[in-house]
N, C-alpha and C positions, 0 to 999 in steps of 0.2 A: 945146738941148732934145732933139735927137733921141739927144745923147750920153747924156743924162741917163733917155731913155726907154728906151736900147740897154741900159746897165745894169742898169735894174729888172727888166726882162723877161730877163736873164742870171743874175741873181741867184736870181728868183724859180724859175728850172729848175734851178739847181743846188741851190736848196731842196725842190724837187719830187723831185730825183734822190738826195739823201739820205734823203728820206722813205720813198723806192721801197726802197733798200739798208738800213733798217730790218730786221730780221725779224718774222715775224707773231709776237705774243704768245699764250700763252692765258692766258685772264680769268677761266678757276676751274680748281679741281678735283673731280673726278668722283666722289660715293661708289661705293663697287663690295662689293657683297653676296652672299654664295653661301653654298650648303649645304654645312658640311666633311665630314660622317662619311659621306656614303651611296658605296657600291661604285661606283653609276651619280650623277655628279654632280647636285646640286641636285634629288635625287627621297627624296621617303621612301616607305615602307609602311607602311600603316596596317589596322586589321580593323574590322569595320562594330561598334559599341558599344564603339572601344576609343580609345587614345590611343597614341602614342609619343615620345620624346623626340629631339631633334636637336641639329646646333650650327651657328647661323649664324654665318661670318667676315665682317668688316669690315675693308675697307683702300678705300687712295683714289689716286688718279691725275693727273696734271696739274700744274699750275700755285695757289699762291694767296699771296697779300699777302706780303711781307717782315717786315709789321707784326702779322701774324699769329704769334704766339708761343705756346709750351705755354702761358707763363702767363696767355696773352689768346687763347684758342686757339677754333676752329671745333669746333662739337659734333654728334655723332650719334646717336640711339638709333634703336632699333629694338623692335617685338615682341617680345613672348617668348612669347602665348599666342593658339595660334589654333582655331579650331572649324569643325567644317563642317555645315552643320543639313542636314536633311531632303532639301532640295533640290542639296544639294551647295554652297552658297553658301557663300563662306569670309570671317571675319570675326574682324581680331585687336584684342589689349589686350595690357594690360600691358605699357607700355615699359620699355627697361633703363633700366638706368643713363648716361648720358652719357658717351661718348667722344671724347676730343680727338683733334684733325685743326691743324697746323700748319705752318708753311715751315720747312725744313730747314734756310735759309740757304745752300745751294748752287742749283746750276744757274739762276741769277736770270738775270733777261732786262732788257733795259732797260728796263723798263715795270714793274722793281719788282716783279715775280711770284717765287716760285724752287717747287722742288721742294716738293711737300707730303709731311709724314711724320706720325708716329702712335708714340708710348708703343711701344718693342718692334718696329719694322717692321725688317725687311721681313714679318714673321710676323704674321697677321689677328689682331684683336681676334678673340676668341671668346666668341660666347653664347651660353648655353643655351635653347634654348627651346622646345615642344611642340605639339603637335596633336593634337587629339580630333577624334572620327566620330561623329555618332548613329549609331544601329543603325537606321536608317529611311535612311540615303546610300546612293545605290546605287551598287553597286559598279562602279569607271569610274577616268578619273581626272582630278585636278581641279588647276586652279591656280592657285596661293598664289604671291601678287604684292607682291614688297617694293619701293618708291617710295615718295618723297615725294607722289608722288601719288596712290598708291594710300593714302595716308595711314596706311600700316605704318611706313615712317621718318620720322624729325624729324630738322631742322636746326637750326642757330643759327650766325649770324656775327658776328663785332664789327665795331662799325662803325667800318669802315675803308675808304680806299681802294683797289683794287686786286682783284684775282680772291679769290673766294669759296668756300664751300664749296657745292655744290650734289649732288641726286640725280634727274638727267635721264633716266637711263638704269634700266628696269625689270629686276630679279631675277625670273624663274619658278621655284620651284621645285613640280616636280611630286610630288602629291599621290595614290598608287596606291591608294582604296579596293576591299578583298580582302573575301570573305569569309569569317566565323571561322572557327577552325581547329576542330573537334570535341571536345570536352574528352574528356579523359583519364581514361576509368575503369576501368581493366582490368589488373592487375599486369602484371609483365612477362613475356617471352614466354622459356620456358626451354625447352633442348634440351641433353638428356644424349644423348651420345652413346656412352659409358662408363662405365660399363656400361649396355649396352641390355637392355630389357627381356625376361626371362624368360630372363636368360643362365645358362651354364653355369660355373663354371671348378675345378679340381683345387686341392686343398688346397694353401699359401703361395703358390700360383701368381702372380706379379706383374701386376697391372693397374693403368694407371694411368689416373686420372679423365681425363673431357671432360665437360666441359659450361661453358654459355654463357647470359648472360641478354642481353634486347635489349631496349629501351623508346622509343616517341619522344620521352617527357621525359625520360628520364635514368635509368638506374640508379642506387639508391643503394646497395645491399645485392644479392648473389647467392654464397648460402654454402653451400656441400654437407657431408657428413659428416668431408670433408677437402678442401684445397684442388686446384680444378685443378691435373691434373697430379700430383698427388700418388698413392701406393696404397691403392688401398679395401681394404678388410678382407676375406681370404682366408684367415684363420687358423684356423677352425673349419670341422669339416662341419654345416650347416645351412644353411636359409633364410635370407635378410636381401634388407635392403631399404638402397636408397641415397634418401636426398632432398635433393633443393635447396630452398628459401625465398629469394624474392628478394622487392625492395620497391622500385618503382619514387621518383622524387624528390619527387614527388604522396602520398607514404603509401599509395600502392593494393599489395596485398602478393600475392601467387604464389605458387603450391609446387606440384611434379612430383613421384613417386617412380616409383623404377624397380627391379623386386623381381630377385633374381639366387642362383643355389645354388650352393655350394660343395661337390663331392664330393672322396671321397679317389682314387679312378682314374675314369680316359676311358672311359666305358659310353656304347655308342653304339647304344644302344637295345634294344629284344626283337627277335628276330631270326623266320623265318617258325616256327610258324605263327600267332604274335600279332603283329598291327600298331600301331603305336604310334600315340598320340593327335596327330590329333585323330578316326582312323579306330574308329569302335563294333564291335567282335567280338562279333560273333552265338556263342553257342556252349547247348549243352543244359547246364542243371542238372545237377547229379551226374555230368558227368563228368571225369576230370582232366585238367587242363591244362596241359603242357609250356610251360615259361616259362623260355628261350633265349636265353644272352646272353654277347656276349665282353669282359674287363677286361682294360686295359692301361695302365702307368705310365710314362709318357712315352715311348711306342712300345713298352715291351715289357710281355710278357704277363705278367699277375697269378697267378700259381700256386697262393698262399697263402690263398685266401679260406677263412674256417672254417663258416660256415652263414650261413643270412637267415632273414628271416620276411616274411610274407606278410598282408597285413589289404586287407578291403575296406569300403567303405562305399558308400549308398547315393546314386546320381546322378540329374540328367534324361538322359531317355533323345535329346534334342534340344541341348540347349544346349552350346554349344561340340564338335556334333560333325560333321565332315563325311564322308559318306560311311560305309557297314557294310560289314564282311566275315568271310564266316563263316570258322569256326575248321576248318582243313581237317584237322587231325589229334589225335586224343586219347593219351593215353597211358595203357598198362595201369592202371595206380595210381597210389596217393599215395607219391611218394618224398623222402627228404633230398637235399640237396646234391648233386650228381654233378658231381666236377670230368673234365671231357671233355679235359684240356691243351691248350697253346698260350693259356691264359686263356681258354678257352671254360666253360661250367659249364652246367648244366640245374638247374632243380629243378621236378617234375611238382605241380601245387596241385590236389586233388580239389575244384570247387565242393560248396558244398552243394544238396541236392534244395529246400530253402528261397528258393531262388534264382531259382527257377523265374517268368517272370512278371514281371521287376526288374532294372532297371541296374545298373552297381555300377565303384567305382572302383578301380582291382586298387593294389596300393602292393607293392611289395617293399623291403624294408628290409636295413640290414647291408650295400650293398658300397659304401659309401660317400656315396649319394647316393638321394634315395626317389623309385626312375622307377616312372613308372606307366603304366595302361594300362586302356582303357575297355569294358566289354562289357556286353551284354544277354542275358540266361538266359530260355530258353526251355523247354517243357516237354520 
């Protein structure tokens, strides 16, 4: 008897001690869900009245049945459309489609479990799906809870023995409501740099464009009379004007122009006793006025000029001007042309006694370029 009792209690330990030398099993597998696209994982951004798109992954972890098969497989969906009202309270619909979850048939344990896999693993199901904001959320940020218990995901197992599919473990993904961005009403922002406003340059003389447009939607359109980089037109003596037109990706449309002359030599202004504008020369009616100036063709001096002409018209005696000075020197008479060499030249302009009283815009013309000069006639 006691032999018989020495055995069962020998037995029953070396039945206890292979229980012990068992491994633990596990008895499911874990869905596991995150946000794929954003920079900062599992976060989107959103604008207060808007919505954005995203893509939740789905993969799974663990253990489940052997008996679990693609064709008898464990299923999961998920949301695809969520909202957040007033209060910031988040609240989804629209499940997807059903995704299988099944045993891989490797890493099986003796409890009949093995590795769980999925259509395409190791790489996530991918779903699309979205978020909207009233325009009354305040702007914070909030979070969007995927669980089975949160009741965002759904399962399904067959019924079978052995570890299951289950989603124990909650996804946060954080929800950053911003507020909107300003709409866009304004073309885009243009800068000529090339030519700059009220320039000068000498007949074919090479310049070549700059300029730039800039938008926070987008440029679509920034076109000038030729392309950046390219040479503006220097080919005549005259006035001209350069312009850009751009048009941001909104339709909102821009345009700059920037005016610029084209003389045939380097005239670097009236020299004393007229001051160049933006300064007003005081001087008396009717008397003449020596009008003083040196030409030069790319450094050297003009020799050749044959005559000019002279026209005034009438100005404010305020506007665009700063500062007067009067005219310190008159000259005997009215004379032509007086070439002085070294490309110096004179020609003496008699006002008239009409003058007297009245601005006036002095213009000389004929040496390539019409510079001028501002003055006010007194009695």
């Amino acid at each position: 008897m006691r032999t018989y009792l020495r055995g069962k209690v020998t037995l029953l330990f070396m039945t206890l001690g292979l229980l012990l030398a068992v491994p633990a099993v596990a008895l499911a597998a874990e869905l596991f869900t995150s946000e794929l696209d954003a920079v900062t994982p599992n976060a989107v951004t959103v604008e207060q009245g808007g919505s954005t798109n995203f893509n939740i992954g789905m993969t799974a972890t663990g253990n489940i049945a052997s008996t679990i098969t693609r064709s008898n497989a464990s299923t999961a969906t998920v949301d695809t459309a969520y909202s957040l009202n007033n209060t910031g309270a988040v609240s989804g619909s629209t499940p997807s489609s059903a995704f299988k979850f099944y045993s891989s048939g490797t890493g099986c344990n003796p409890g009949g479990n093995c590795d769980v896999t999925w259509d395409g693993a190791p790489t996530p199901y991918s779903v699309e799906a979205s978020v909207s904001v009233a325009s009354t959320t305040p702007v914070g940020d909030y979070a969007l809870v995927l669980s089975d218990s949160a009741n965002t995901t759904d399962l399904t197992n067959p019924s079978v023995s052995g570890g299951k599919l289950s989603d124990t473990t909650a996804t946060t993904i954080t929800v950053h409501v911003v507020a909107p961005t300003p709409s866009d009403t304004t073309g885009p922002d243009i800068t000529i740099t090339t030519p700059p406003d009220n320039a000068t340059y000498l007949v074919n003389e090479e310049v070549l464009a700059d300029y730039a447009c800039t938008d926070p939607s987008g440029v679509e359109t920034c076109a000038g009379p030729v392309a950046d980089g390219a040479a503006i037109n220097t080919g005549s003596v005259e006035s001209k004007s350069f312009t850009v037109n751009a048009e941001d990706t909104l339709g909102n449309p821009s345009t700059l122009t920037h005016n610029y002359t084209v003389r045939r030599y380097d005239f670097a202004g009236f020299s004393s006793p007229v001051d160049n504008p933006t300064v007003l020369n005081t001087a008396k009616a009717g008397q003449a006025i020596p009008l003083k100036w040196r030409l030069t063709d790319n450094g050297s001096p003009v020799t050749d000029l044959a005559g000019v002409t002279v026209t005034a018209v009438t100005r404010s005696c305020t506007t665009g001007v700063e500062g007067t000075d009067a005219i310190e020197q008159y000259a005997a008479g009215s004379s032509g042309l007086q070439n002085l060499g070294d490309g110096y030249y004179q020609f003496n302009w008699k006002s008239p006694t009409s003058f007297a009283n009245s601005c006036k815009t002095l213009t000389i013309n004929g040496i390539g370029v019409q510079q001028q000069a501002y003055f006010q006639f007194k009695k």
